[in-house]
C-alpha positions in Angstrom: 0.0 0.0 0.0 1.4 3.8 -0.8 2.9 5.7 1.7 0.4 8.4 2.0 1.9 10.0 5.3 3.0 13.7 3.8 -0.8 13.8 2.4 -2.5 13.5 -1.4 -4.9 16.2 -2.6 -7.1 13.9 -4.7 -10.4 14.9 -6.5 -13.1 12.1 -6.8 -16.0 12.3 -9.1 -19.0 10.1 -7.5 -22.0 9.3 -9.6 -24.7 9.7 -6.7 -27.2 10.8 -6.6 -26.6 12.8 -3.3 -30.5 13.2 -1.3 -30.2 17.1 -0.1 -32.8 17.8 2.9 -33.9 20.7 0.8 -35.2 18.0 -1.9 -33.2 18.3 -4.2 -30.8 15.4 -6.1 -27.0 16.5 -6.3 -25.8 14.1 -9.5 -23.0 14.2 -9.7 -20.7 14.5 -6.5 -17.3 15.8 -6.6 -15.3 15.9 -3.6 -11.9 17.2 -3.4 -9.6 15.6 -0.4 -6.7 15.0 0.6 -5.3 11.9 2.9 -2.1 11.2 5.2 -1.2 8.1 6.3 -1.8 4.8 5.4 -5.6 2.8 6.1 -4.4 0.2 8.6 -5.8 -3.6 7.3 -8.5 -3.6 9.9 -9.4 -0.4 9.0 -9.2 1.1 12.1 -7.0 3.7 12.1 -8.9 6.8 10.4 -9.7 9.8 11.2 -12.0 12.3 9.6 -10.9 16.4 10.0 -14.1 18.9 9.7 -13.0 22.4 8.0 -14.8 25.3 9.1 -16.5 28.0 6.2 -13.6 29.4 5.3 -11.5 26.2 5.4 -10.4 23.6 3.1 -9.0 20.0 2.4 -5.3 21.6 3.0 -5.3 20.5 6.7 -1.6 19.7 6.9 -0.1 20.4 3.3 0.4 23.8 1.3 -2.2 25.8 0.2 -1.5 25.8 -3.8 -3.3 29.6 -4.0 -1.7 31.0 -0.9 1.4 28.8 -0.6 0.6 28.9 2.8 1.3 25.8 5.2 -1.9 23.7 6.2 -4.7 25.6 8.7 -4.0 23.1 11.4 -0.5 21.8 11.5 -0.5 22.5 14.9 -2.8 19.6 15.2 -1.7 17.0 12.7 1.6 16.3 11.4 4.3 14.2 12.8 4.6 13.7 17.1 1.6 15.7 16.9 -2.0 14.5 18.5 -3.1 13.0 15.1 -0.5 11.9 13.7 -0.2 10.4 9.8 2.6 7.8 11.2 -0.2 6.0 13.3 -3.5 7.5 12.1 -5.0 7.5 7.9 -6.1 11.1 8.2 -9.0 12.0 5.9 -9.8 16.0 5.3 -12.3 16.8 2.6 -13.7 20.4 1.0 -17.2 20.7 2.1 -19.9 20.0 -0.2 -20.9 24.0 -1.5 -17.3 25.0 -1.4 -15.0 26.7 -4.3 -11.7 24.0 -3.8 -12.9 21.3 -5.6 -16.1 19.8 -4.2 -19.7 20.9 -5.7 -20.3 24.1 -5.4 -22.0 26.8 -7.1 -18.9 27.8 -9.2 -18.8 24.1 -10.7 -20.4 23.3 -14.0 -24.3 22.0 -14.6 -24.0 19.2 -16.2 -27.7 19.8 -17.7 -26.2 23.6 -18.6 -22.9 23.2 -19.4 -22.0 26.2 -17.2 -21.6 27.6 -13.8 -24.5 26.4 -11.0 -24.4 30.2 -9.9 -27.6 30.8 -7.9 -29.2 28.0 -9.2 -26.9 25.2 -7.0 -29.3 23.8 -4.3 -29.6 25.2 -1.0 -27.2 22.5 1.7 -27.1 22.0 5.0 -24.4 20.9 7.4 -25.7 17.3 7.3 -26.1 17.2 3.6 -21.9 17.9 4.1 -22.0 15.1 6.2 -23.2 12.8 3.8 -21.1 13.9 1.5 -18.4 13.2 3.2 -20.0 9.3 3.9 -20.1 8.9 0.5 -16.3 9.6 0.0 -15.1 7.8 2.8 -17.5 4.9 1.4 -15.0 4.9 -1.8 -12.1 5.0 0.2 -13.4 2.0 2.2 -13.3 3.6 5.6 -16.7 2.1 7.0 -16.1 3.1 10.2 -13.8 6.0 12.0 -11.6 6.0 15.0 -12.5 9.4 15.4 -14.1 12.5 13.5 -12.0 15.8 14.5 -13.1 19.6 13.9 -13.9 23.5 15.0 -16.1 26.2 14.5 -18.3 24.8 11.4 -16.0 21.6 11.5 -17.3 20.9 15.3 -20.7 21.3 13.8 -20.0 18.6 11.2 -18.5 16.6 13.9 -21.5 16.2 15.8 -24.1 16.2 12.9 -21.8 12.4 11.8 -22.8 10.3 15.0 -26.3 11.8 14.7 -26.1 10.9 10.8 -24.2 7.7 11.0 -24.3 6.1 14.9 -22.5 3.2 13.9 -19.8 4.7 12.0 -17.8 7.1 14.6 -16.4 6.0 17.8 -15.0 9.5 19.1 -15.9 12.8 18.1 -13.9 15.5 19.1 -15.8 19.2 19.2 -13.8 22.1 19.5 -15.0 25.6 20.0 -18.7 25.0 18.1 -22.2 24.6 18.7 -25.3 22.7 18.4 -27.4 25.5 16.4 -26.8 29.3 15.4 -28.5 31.4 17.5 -30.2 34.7 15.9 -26.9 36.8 16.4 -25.2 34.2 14.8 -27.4 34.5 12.0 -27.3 38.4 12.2 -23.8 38.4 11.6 -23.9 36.2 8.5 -26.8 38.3 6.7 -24.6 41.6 6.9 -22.0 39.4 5.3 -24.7 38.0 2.7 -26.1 41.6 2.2 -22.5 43.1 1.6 -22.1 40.3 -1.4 -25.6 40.9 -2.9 -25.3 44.6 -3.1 -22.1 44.5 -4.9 -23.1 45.6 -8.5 -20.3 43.0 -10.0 -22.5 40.5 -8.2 -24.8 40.3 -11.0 -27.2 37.9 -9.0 -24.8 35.3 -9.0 -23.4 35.1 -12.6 -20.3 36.4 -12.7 -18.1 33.5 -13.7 -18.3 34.2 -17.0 -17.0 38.1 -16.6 -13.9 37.5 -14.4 -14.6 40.2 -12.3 -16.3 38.6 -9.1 -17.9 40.5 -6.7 -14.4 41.3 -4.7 -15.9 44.4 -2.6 -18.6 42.6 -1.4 -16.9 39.7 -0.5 -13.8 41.7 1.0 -16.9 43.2 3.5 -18.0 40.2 4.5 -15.3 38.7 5.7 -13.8 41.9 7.7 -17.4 41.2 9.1 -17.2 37.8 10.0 -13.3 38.6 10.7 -14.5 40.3 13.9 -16.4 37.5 15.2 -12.9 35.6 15.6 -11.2 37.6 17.7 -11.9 38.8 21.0 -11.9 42.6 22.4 -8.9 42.3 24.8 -7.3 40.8 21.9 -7.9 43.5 19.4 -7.4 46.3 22.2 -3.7 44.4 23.1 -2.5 44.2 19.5 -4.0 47.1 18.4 -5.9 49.5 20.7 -6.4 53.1 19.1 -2.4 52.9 17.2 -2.1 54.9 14.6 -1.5 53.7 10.8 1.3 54.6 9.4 1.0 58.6 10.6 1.2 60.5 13.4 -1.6 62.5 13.2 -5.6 61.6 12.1 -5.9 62.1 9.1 -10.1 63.6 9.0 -10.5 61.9 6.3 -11.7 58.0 5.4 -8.5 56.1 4.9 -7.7 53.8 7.2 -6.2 56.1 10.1 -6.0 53.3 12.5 -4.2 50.0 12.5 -7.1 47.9 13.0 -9.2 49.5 9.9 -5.8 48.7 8.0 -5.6 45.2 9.5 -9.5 44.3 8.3 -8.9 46.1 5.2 -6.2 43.4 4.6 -7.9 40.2 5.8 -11.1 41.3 3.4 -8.4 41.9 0.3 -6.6 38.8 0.9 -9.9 36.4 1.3 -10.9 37.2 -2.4 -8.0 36.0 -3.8 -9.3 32.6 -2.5 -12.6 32.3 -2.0 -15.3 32.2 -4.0 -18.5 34.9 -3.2 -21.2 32.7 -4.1 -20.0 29.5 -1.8 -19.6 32.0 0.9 -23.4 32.6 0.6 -23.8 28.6 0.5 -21.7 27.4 3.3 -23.1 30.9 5.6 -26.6 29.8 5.2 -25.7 26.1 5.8 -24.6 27.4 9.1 -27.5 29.2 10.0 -29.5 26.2 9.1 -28.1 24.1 11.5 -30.3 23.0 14.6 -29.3 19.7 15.8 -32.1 19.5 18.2 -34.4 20.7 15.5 -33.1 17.6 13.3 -34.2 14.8 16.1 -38.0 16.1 17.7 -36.6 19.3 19.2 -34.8 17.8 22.0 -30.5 17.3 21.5 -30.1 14.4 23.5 -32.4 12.4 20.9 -29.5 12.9 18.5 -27.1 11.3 20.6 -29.2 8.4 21.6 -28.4 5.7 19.0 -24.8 5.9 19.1 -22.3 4.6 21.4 -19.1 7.5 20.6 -17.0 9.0 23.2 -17.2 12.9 22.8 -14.5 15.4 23.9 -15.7 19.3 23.8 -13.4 22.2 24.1 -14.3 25.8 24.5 -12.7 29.0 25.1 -13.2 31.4 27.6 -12.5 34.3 25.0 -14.9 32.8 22.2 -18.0 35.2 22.1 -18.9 33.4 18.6 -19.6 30.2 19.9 -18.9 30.8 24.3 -19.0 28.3 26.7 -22.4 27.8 27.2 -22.8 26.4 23.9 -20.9 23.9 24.4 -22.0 23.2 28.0 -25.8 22.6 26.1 -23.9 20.2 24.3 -22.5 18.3 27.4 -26.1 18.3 29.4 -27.5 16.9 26.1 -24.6 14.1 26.4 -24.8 13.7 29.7 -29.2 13.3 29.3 -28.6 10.8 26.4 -26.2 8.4 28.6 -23.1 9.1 26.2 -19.5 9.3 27.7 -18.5 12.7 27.4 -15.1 15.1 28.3 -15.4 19.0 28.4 -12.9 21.5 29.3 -13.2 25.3 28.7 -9.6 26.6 28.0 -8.0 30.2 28.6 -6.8 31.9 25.7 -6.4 35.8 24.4 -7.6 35.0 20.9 -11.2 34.2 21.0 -12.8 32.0 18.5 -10.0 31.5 16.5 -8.0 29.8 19.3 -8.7 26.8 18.0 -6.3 27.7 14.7 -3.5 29.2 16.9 -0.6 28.0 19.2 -3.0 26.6 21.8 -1.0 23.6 23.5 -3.4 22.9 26.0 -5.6 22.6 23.2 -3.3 19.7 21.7 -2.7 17.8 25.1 -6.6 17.4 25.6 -6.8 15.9 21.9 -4.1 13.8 22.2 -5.3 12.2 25.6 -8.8 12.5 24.5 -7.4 9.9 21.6 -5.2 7.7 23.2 -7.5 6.9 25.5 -10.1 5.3 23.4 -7.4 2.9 22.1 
């Protein structure tokens, strides 16, 4: 068997069709991954990584846009808590995405061009199955564990509500179990900002290569401030100047953190796609887990038997604490074994991306102790 332990990017074309719980058929599925490590004979070794909405496949490898390294080599790589020497890691672009899985930037096969507006609607379980359907090609019937934060948490608990018997640890990190309405607030100025760009053109622009960059750039200085935390912002940047020693009373970006947002927003276009931003945004606010099993989230957990580990931080006003302590009760009610730790950490919801050791040790004994 190849040695797949510095990771493949791979792009699968699956015939489906694919069931979406708007109604729609998705035919046919393309899922772009990437894998490290080597499928053990018994199978027993994998584990599946969640991206969040900004994310992608690139977990532990070079971005080929950015030529960044991989959002969460902190986490996986060698002597790290998943680790491609002892674990077949499995990472895969969400289904509505714009690196290589389905989105509304890939082609209609009834059209011959772009989906545009006219991809269906997803959810975070339609992702899900998805992503069963790949690791069903790869012959992974059942993980070790399924890993992830922010949106990747929320996939991580949507698979052993989807598929009990197919998880056996699912690891949670700085998520939730549904948006709440500011949640969703946030997301609509970001969806507004995008719409009301005139280079928008309701969704076709693929064809004018001139994409809706403004908008976009908006939306994610939006979203941007969700990530971070006020004592965060205030430490690194407070009321500093830009590049002058005087305001300027004018509207360029006289302090450091309108030139920092400015920056984030410019740099997200040159990867992302507008359109799968709207996609994967309203995905989020669909999710509801409770909503999904009679209105009460311990029904989701009831048919499986998976360990679950839940990490917060005390910084994250995104997704705080007491989301993820709902989560826990709902455990806890349902009879499942469950860890939770709330960690310190500066940084806020992003914490989860950064240098957060504490983070790692939790993980790695959370693992090891299921072997």
């Amino acid at each position: 068997m190849e040695d797949q332990r510095f990771g493949l990017s791979r792009r699968v074309t699956l015939p489906g069709p694919l069931r979406l719980d708007g109604g729609a058929m998705l035919a046919p599925v393309e899922i772009a991954y990437e894998t490290y490590g080597t499928l053990a004979p018994d199978g027993g070794n994998a584990i599946l990584i969640c991206h969040a909405l900004t994310g992608d496949q690139h977990v532990a490898s070079f971005h080929p846009r950015t030529g960044k390294p991989g959002w969460w080599t902190r986490l996986v790589g060698p002597d790290k808590p998943i680790d491609p020497a002892r674990d077949f890691v499995v990472c895969a672009n969400v289904l509505g995405s714009c690196m290589g899985s389905s989105g509304p930037a890939s082609i209609d096969p009834s059209t011959g061009q772009p989906y545009a507006m006219r991809f269906p609607v997803i959810t975070v379980r339609d992702m899900v199955r998805a992503q069963a359907m790949l690791l069903d090609h790869l012959g992974v019937a059942t993980l070790k564990a399924v890993v992830g934060g922010s949106m990747g948490g929320m996939q991580a608990l949507s698979w052993p509500a989807t598929f009990p018997d197919r998880v056996r640890a699912c690891v949670v990190i700085a998520s939730t179990a549904r948006h709440t309405a500011q949640n969703i607030a946030f997301h609509e100025v970001g969806r507004q900002a995008i719409m009301a760009d005139p280079k928008w053109r309701g969704g076709d622009y693929y064809g004018h290569d001139d994409p809706p960059a403004a908008g976009l750039s908006v939306a994610r200085m939006a979203a941007h401030i969700t990530y971070l935390s006020e004592a965060g912002l205030t430490e690194k940047f407070g009321r500093k100047l830009q590049a002058r020693e005087a305001k300027g009373f004018g509207f360029d970006a006289d302090f450091q953190v309108e030139s920092y947002l400015r920056h984030q927003g410019l740099s997200f276009v040159d990867r992302f796609d507008a359109n799968s931003y709207l996609y994967i945004t309203r995905a989020m606010d669909y999710f509801d887990l409770a909503e999904e099993h009679g209105g009460l989230l311990a029904n989701a957990f009831r048919r499986t038997d998976a360990r679950f580990c839940l990490v917060s931080f005390d910084t994250d006003w995104l997704y705080p604490t007491i989301e993820s302590r709902h989560i826990v009760h709902a455990l806890n009610a349902a009879g499942r074994a469950a860890t939770f730790v709330e960690l310190s950490s500066p940084y806020g919801h992003d914490a989860f991306l950064l240098d957060a050791p504490e983070m790692n040790r939790v993980v790695d004994g959370f693992l090891k102790g299921g072997r």
